[in-house]
N, C-alpha and C positions, 0 to 999 in steps of 0.2 A: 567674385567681386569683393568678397568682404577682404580676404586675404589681398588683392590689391589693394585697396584702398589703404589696409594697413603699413605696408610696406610703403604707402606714399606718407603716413605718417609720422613712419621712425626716420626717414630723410629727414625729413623738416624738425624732427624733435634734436636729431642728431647736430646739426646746423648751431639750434639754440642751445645746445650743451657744451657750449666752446669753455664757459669761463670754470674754474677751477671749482666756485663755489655751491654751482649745478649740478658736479657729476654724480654723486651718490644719489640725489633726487631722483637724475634721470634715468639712471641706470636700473632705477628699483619702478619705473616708470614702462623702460624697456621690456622689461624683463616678465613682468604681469602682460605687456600686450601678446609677445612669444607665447607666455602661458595659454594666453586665448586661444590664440591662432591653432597651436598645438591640438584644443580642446575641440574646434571646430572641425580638424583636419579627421579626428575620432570620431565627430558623431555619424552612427551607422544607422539608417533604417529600421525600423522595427523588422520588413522581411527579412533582411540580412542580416541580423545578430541575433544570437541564442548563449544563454550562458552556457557556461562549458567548465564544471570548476576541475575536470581531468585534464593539464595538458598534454599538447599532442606535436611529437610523440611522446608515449606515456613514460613517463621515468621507471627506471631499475634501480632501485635499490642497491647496493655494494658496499661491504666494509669489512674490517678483520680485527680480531680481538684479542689480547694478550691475558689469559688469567694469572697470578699473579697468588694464589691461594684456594683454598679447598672453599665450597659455601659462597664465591662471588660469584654473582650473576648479570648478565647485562639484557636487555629488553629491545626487542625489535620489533616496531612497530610495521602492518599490514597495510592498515588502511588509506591512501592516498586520496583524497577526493573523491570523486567518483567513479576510481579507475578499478579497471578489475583484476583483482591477482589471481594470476594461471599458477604460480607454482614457487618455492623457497627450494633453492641448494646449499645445503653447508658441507664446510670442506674443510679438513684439516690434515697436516704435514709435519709430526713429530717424530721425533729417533724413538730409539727402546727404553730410554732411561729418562725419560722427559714426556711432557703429554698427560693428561685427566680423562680419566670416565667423564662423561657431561650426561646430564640430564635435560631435556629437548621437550619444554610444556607449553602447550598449545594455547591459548585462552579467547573466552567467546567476549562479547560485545558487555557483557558483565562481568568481567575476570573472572568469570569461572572456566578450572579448564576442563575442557573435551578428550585431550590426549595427552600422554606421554609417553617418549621414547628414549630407553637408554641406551649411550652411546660407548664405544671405546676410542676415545678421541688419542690415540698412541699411531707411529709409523702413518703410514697415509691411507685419507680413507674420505668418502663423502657420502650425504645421507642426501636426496631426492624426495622431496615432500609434492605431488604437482595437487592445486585446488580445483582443478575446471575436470578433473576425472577422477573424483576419489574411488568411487566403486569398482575403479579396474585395479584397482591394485590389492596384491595378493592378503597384507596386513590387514585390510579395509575389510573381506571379508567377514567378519564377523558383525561391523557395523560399526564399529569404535570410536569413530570421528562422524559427529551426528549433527555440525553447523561450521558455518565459516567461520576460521577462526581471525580473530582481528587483533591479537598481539603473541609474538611467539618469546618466549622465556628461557635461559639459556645459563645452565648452572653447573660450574666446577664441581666434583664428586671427588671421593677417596677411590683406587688412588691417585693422588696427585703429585709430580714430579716437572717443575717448572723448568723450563717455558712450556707453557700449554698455549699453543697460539691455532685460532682458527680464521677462516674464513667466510660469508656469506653475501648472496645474491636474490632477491626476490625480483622475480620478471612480472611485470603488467602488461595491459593493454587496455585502449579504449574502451568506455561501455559502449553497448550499441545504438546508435542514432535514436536521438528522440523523437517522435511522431511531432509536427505541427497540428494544434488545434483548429478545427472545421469551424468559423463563426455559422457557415452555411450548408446543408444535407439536400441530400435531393430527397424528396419526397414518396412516399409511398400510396397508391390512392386511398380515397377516400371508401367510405361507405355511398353507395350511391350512386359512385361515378366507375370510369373504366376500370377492369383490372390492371391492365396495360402499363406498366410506372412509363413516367414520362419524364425523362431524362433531364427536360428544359426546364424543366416547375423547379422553383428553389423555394424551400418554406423554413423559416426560420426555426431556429430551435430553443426548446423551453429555457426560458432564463430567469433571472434573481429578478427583476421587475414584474415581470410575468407572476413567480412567486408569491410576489408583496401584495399585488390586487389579489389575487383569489384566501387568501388568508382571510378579508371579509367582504368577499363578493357572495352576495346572492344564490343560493341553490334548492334543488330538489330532495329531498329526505327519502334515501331510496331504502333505510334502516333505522332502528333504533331499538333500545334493549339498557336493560340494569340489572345489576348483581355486586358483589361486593371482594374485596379485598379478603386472598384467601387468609391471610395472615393475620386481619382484621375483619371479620364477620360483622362487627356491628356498623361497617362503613359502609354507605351505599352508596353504588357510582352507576350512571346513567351514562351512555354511548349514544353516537347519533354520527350517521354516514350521509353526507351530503353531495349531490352529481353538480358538478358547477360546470355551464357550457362556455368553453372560449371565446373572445372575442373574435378568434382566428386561427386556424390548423396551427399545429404545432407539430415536431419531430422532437424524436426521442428514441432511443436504443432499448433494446428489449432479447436480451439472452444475444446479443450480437448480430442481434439484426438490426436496421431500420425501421421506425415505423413512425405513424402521423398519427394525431391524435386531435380529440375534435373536441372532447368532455376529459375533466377531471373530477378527481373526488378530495372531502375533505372530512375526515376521522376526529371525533373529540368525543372525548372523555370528560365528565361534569361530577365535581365532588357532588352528590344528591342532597347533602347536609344543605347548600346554600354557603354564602360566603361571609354571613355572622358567625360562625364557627371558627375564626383566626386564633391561632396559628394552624391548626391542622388541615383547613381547607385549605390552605396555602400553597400543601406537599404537593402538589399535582407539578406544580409551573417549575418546583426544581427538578424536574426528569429532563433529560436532554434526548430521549429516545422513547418510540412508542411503539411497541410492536401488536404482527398479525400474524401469528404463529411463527417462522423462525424470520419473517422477513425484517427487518429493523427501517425504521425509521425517522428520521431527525424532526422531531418538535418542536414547537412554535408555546406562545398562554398567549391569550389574549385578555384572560382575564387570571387574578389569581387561583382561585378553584376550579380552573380547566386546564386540559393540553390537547393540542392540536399536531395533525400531521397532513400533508397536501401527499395526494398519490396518482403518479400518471398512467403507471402500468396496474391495469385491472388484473392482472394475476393471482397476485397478493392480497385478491379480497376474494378467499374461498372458505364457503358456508363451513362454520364450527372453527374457525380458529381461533386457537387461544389468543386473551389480549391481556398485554404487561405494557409496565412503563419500565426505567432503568434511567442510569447514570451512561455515561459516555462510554466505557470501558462494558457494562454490563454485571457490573460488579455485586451491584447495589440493585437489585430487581423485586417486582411485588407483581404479582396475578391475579387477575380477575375471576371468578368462580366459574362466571357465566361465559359461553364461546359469542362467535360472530353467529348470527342468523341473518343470511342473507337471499333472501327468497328468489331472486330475479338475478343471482347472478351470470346465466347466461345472454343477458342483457349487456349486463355491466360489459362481461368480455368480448361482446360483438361490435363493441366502439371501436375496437383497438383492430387495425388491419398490419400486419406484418409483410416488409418486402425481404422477398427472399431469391435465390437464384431463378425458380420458377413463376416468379410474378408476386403479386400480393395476394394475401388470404385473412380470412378474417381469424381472430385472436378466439377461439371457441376454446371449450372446454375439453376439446381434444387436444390442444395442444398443452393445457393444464397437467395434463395426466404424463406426459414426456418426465415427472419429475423434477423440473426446475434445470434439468440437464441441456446444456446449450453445444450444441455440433461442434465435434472435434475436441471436446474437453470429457477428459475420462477420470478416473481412480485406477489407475494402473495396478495397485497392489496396497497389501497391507503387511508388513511382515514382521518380527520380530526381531530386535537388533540390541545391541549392547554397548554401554561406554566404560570404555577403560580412562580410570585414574589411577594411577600406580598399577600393585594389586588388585584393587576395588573392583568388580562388575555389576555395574547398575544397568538391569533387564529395563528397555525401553519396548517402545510400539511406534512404527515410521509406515507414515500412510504415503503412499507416491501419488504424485497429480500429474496429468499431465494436459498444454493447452493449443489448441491449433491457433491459438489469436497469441502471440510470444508478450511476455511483460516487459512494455516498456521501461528505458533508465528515467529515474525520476525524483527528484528534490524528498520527497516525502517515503517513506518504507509501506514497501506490500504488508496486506493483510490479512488472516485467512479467518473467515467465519464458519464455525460448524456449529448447529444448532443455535441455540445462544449465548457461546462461549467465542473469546475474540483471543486470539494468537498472533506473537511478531516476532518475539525472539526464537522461537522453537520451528521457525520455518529456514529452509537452505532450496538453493538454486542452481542451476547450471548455466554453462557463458551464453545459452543460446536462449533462453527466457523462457523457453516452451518444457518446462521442466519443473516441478515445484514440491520439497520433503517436508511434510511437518509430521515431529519428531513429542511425542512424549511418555512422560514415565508411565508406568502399567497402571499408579493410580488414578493419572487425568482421562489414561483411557476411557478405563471403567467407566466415571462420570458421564462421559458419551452418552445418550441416545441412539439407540439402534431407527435407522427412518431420518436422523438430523440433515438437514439439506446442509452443503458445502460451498462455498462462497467466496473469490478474491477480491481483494478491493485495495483502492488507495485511498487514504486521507482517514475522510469519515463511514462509517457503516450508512448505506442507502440504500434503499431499496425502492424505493416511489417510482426509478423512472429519469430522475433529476440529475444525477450521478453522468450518466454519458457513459461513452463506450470502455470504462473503468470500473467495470464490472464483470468477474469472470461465473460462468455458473456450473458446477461439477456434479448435478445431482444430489444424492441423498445417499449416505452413510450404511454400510452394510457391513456391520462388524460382525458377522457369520463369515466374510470370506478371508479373515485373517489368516494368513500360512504361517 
């Protein structure tokens, strides 16, 4: 209708546009209403649009390059949006007396590089790089290219006898389809009621409002405890765990299942000094993370000499675990002397009922002891591997993951948690998401935790519960089984 209606107004505008002194008015008059029209012809549904910033189909790259001198180099970039590169061909076609040695460097998401290959770019010849199978290839062997690489570097060598002209081709393809977000889950039962999930029941699922009331709603003190700052003995810091009941079931994912939940809890931490003590009583409220042994948690202050953390999945409160706060990254961390003491925690876990293929079951302390490890997600291996830079062999350690739930494509970078160290660049993947390498030197090994639980995530580190089904869990660390 609106587009009628318009088109009955450019008639009539048209009409009045007769005299000579009109026409640039009306035409800049026209012109914006077409813009509209245009504007309204695009607007699409929230169902039916999704950004897309690979298009489709995905572009190949193609170009060819003349050196001209010993020492030039040209740069060819990888990364296309969010498209995925399967593989790089370079190809070149010189006589005997003409053509360069070339030099082929790989470079990570940091310019630093991962690989390099020297070439004899004379008479004809082509080199085959493919990304989405590095480990079948015979070079690869040893380990040598240990991340995706996202700019390739391409440099004329002695000797050099002009024209040295090459060729290349990088092929992509789409990533694979993004999952649409669930506003709504079906439900898992209750404590109380049938085992039976019942298909029809919709319960809505924990959200940022939800969040904002229990931050200072009302609860039971199912803990409490003080100890100090191991790096500051003279700081006393008071803990207190409180059970807050719902106004209403709620859903929430837990190691990849579904489950409903009826109580939450809320975790704070209390400079004991009081909060006449400024500026030191202060430090609490800048931690952006509050942990319970390796699980992390995003933090709230309500007041300056506290921090707070809301937790949906009772797991994560298991009797003795260590408590830290930290910065966002993890970087910046302080410990508590004293652990969790939590007397009733088979209490706490009996809230929590999990739906699984076999129906629902309550969240007990047997399912605790599974390691944190969530079905179909393994540690495939540990191995030792190497990166070539020139010469150079820098002895690495690459841990394999692998996941039956595949990693979605998505705006923001995977992340991998082990114990309480946080990794983004040291991780690589394959085209099919259920595949996951994180890759480091023999020194950050070591730093390791034997026991450290394994963790993927996107965005922020979470653990509460609040996160959703973007949360992977792989068990716990066992650097005894390195080959």
């Amino acid at each position: 209708m609106r587009i009628a209606m318009s088109q009955s107004v450019q008639r009539q505008t048209r009409k009045i546009c007769q005299g000579a002194f009109a026409i640039v008015l009306c035409m800049s008059y026209l012109s914006t209403l077409h813009a509209q029209e245009n504007l309204d012809r695009q607007v699409q549904s929230p169902e039916s649009s999704y950004p897309q910033s690979c298009p489709d189909p995905a572009p190949q790259t193609s170009g060819s390059y003349g050196f001209r001198r010993v020492g030039e180099t040209i740069d060819i970039p990888i990364i296309v949006g969010d498209c995925e590169a399967v593989g790089f061909v370079l190809r070149w076609s010189n006589g005997r007396s003409n053509g360069s040695s070339l030099m082929v460097t790989f470079l990570d998401s940091t310019n630093q590089p991962i690989h390099q290959r020297s070439l004899s770019g004379f008479l004809t010849g082509s080199f085959e790089f493919p990304f989405a199978s590095l480990d079948q290839q015979p070079w690869f062997a040893r380990g040598s290219v240990v991340s995706m690489p996202t700019t390739i570097v391409i440099q004329a060598l002695a000797p050099f006898a002009p024209p040295a002209n090459i060729s290349y081709t990088i092929f992509r393809r789409p990533p694979r389809t993004r999952p649409r977000q669930q506003s709504e889950l079906p439900s898992s039962a209750l404590p109380g009621t049938s085992s039976e999930p019942d298909s029809s029941a919709r319960v809505r699922v924990v959200d940022a409002r939800l969040a904002t009331q229990l931050r200072t709603a009302e609860g039971r003190v199912l803990a409490q405890g003080a100890g100090s700052w191991v790096s500051e003995s003279d700081m006393a810091v008071r803990y207190r765990l409180k059970e807050i009941r719902l106004p209403e079931p709620r859903v929430i994912h837990v190691q990849g299942h579904t489950a409903t939940i009826a109580v939450a809890y809320r975790f704070t931490l209390t400079d004991g000094r009081g909060a006449s003590d400024t500026p030191r009583s202060a430090t609490l409220s800048r931690f952006a993370l509050l942990w319970l042994g390796d699980a992390a948690l995003p933090a709230f202050s309500n007041a300056p000499g506290e921090i707070s953390a809301l937790i949906y999945d009772p797991s994560v409160l298991r009797n003795g675990a260590e408590i830290a706060v930290s910065n966002m990254d993890g970087i910046e961390m302080r410990t508590l002397d004293g652990t969790l003491r939590l007397t009733n925690l088979e209490n706490a876990a009996s809230s929590l009922r999990i739906k699984s293929d076999s129906g629902a079951r309550p969240a007990t302390s047997s399912m605790q002891t599974r390691e944190g490890k969530e079905t179909g997600n393994e540690v495939v291996r540990i191995k030792s591997a190497v990166r070539l830079v020139g010469a150079t062999r820098i002895p690495l350690v690459q841990v394999e993951l692998k996941t039956g739930r595949p990693f979605p494509a998505k705006e923001s970078a995977l992340k991998l948690q082990v114990g309480k160290r946080f990794f983004m660049n040291e991780l690589t993947g394959d085209h099919t998401g259920r595949m996951l390498t994180l890759t480091l030197s023999e020194e950050m090994f070591a730093e390791l935790n034997q026991g450290d639980e394994i963790v993927a995530f996107f965005d922020k580190p979470d653990r509460s519960g609040f996160a959703g089904p973007d949360i992977w869990h792989f068990g716990r660390l066992d650097k005894n089984a390195r080959q």
